[in-house]
N, C-alpha and C positions, 0 to 999 in steps of 0.2 A: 648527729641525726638531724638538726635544725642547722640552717643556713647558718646562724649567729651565734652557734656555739663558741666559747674561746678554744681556742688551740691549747695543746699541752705536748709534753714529751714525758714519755714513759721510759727512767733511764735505768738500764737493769743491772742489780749486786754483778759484778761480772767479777775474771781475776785475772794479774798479770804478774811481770817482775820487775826488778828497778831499769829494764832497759827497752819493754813491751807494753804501748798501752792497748789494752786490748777493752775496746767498750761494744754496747749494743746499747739497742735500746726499739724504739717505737714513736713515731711522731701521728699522732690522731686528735680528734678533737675531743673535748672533753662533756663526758656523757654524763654527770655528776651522779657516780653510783655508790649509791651505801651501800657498803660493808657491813653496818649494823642493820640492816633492814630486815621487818616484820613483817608476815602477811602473804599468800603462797603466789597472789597474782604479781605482786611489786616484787618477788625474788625473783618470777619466773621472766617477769619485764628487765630487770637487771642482767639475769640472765644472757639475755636477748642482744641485750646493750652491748654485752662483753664480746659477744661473735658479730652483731652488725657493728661493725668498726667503722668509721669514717678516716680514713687515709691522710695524710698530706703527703701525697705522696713528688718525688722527683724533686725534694727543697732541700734546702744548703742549711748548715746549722754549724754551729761553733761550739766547741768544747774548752771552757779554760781551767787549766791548773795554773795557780800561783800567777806568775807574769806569762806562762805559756800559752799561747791559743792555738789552739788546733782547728781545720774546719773535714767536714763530712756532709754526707748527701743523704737522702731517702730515698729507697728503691719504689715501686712500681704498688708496695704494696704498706708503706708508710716505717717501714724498718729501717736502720743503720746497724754497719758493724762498723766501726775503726778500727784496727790492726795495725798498728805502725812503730817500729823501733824507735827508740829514744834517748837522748843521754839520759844520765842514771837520775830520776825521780825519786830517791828512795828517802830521799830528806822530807817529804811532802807524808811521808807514811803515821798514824800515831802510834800508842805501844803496841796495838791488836795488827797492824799492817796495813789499813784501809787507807787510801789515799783519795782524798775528796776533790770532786770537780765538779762543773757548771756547766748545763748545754744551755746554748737559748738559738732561738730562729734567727738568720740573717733579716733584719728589719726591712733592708732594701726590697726584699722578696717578698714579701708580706704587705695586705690590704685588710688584715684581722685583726680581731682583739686574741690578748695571748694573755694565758695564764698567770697568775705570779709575777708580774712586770718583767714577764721573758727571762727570769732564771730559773731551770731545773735542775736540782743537785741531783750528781750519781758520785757511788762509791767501787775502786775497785782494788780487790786484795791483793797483797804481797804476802805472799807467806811469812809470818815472822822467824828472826836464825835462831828463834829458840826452841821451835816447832821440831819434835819427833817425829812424827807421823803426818797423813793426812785423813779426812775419813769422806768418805764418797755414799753419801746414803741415798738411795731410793725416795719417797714422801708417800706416795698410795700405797694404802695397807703395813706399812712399814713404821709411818710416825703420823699419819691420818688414817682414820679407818675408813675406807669409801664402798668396801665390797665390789672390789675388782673378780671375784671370784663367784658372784652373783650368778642365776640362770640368767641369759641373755642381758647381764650388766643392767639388771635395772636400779640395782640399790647403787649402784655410782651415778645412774643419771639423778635418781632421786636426791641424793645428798648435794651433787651438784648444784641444782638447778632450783631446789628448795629447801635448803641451807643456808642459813647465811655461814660466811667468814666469822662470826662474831660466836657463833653457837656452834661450829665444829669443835669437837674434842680432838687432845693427842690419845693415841696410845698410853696406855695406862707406863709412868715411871720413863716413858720416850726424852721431855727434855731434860729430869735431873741425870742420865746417862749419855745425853750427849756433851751435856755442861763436862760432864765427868772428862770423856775426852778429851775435851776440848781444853782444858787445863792440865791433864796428862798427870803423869806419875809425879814430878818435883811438886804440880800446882799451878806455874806460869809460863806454861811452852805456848800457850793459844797457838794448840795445832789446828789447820783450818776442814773447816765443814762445809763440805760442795755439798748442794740440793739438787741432784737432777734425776728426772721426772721424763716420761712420756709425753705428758698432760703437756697441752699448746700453749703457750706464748699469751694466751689470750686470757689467763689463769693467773698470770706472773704476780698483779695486787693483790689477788683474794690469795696466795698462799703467802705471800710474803706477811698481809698482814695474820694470815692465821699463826704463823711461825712465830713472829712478833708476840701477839696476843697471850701464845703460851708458852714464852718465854724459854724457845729455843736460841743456842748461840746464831747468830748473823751470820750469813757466811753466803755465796755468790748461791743464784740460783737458776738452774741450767735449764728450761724447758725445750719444746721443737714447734716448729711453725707448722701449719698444716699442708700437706703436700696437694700440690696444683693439680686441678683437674684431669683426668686421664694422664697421667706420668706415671712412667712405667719403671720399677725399680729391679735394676742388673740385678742377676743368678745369685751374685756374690757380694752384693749390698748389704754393706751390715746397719742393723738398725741403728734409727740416729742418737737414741740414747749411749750405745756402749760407742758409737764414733764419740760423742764428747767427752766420756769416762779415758776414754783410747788417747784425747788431748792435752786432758790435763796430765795423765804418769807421761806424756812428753815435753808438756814445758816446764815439769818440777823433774827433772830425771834424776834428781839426789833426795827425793822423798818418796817414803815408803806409804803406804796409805792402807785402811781400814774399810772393807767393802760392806754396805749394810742394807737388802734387801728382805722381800717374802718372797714365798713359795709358790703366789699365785700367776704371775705370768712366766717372765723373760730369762728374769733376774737371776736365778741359778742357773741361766745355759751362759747366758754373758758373762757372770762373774768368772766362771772356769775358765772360759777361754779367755778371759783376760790375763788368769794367770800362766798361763800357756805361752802366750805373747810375747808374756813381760816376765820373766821369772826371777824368784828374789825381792820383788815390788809389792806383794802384798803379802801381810800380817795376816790377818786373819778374813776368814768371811763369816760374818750371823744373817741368817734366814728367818724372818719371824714366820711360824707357822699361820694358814690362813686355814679355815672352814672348809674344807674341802676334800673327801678322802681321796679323790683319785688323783690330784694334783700330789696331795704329800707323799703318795705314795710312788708316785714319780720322781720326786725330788727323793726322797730316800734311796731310791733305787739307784739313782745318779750318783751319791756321793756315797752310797755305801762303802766302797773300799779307798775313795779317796785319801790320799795322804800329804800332796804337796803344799797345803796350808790349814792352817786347823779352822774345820767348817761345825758352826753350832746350825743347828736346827731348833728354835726358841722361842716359848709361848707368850714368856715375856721378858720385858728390862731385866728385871730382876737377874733371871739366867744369864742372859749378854753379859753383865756387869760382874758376876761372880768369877765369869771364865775370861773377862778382861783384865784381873784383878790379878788373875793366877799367871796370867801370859804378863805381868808389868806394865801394861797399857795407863793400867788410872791408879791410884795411891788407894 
């Protein structure tokens, strides 16, 4: 926001395999926002912070692994993706599959003060080979409560924006049932946990640390950037959530995964057709029921007679974990 701010880079949980490094991230200057913040005008200013972004945008930046350096660019609006094939990485992994690297700014390029003395660590997964499953969860309404199903969304702007990260609640029983998962039937398969979310890019800290905070497993977290002004989306565009749900059952194509949304928007037309798509690739789907009668009763309506994978409809943890217990999912 001020000329003098230091630089920083926002490097994001992403996921690859031992032959694909696949990163993102965000290069902006750093607005120093709490996450624990008190007070409705300093949330609603924080807020603010998180959507007026300052850019660095069109700069060169370096990523190292180990004795690796890699370099990449900022687009137009202060992002990178890197994508690029690798020899096999997989040495650089710990037991959970995370494989740790370093971005910092090309100094040559820069006239700023920067962050950290110019290192930003980001982490990205490998599935570990002891992993069963995968599980692909939703976050709104699903393992945060935001009231997506709100008249005119206003109980999601209000949690938003006068909330902090520090004071949002999980779902009641949310993380000891992804923990569950997450260590599977034996106990140490650390099968992994994709986050992804509608919610923009601009979100990425405040959920990461709320997931953190209440001690859900770690695992990459997928949001979408905001779509540019007047841009007009094909007949047959599919939204950008299940386009990335759609990417990762193709760069694991020998993992099976666990779909876990509510009732209140997308997330039950997506999930179907994703098994439609992909058949044989998903276990199970749970739907957390939302406030809503005419939404659930849409969604009932929809799976009523379904049969290609076993779909709960579930008010809480409790239910999901009973009926994961019976399918061998968790111990």
């Amino acid at each position: 926001m001020f000329r003098n701010d230091p630089l920083q880079i926002i490097a994001f949980h992403t996921y690859g395999n031992s032959n694909r490094l696949y990163l993102r991230g965000r290069a902006i200057e750093d607005e120093s926002i709490n996450l624990e913040q008190k007070g409705a005008f300093k949330l609603l200013f924080n807020a603010w912070k998180r959507f007026e972004t300052d850019e660095i945008k069109n700069t060169k930046l370096h990523v190292k692994l180990g004795d690796l350096v890699f370099e990449t660019k900022t687009d137009n609006r202060g992002y990178f993706l890197f994508n690029e094939l690798v020899e096999d990485i997989s040495q650089y992994t710990n037991e959970e599959g995370w494989v740790p690297l370093v971005f910092s700014y090309d100094e040559q390029d820069l006239k700023r003060t920067v962050q950290s003395n110019n290192q930003f660590p980001c982490e990205m997964l490998i599935p570990s080979k002891n992993a069963s499953f995968g599980v692909i969860s939703d976050i709104d309404d699903t393992i945060l409560h935001t009231g997506i199903a709100s008249v005119l969304k206003w109980r999601v702007a209000f949690n938003t924006l006068l909330r902090s990260a520090g004071k949002r609640l999980p779902l009641e029983g949310a993380p000891e049932f992804y923990h569950l998962l997450h260590d599977g039937k034996s106990g140490n398969e650390a099968n992994p946990i994709f986050y992804v979310s509608h919610s923009p890019w601009n979100l990425y800290r405040y959920l990461k640390y709320f997931l953190k905070k209440n001690n859900f497993p770690k695992g990459p977290i997928i949001l979408r950037s905001f779509p540019r002004p007047f841009s007009k989306k094909g007949k047959n565009d599919k939204p950008q959530k299940q386009k990335e749900i759609i990417n990762l059952l193709n760069v694991y194509p020998e993992l099976k995964f666990i779909l876990i949304g509510d009732s209140g928007e997308r997330d039950p037309d997506i999930y179907m057709e994703i098994v439609e798509t992909f058949p044989n690739r998903v276990l199970a789907i749970y739907l957390r029921s939302v406030n809503h009668k005419k939404k659930m009763f849409r969604v009932s309506n929809l799976y009523k007679d379904y049969t290609k994978v076993p779909v709960l409809l579930v008010e809480n943890s409790e239910a999901a974990l009973k009926h994961a217990k019976q399918h061998g999912f968790i111990a």
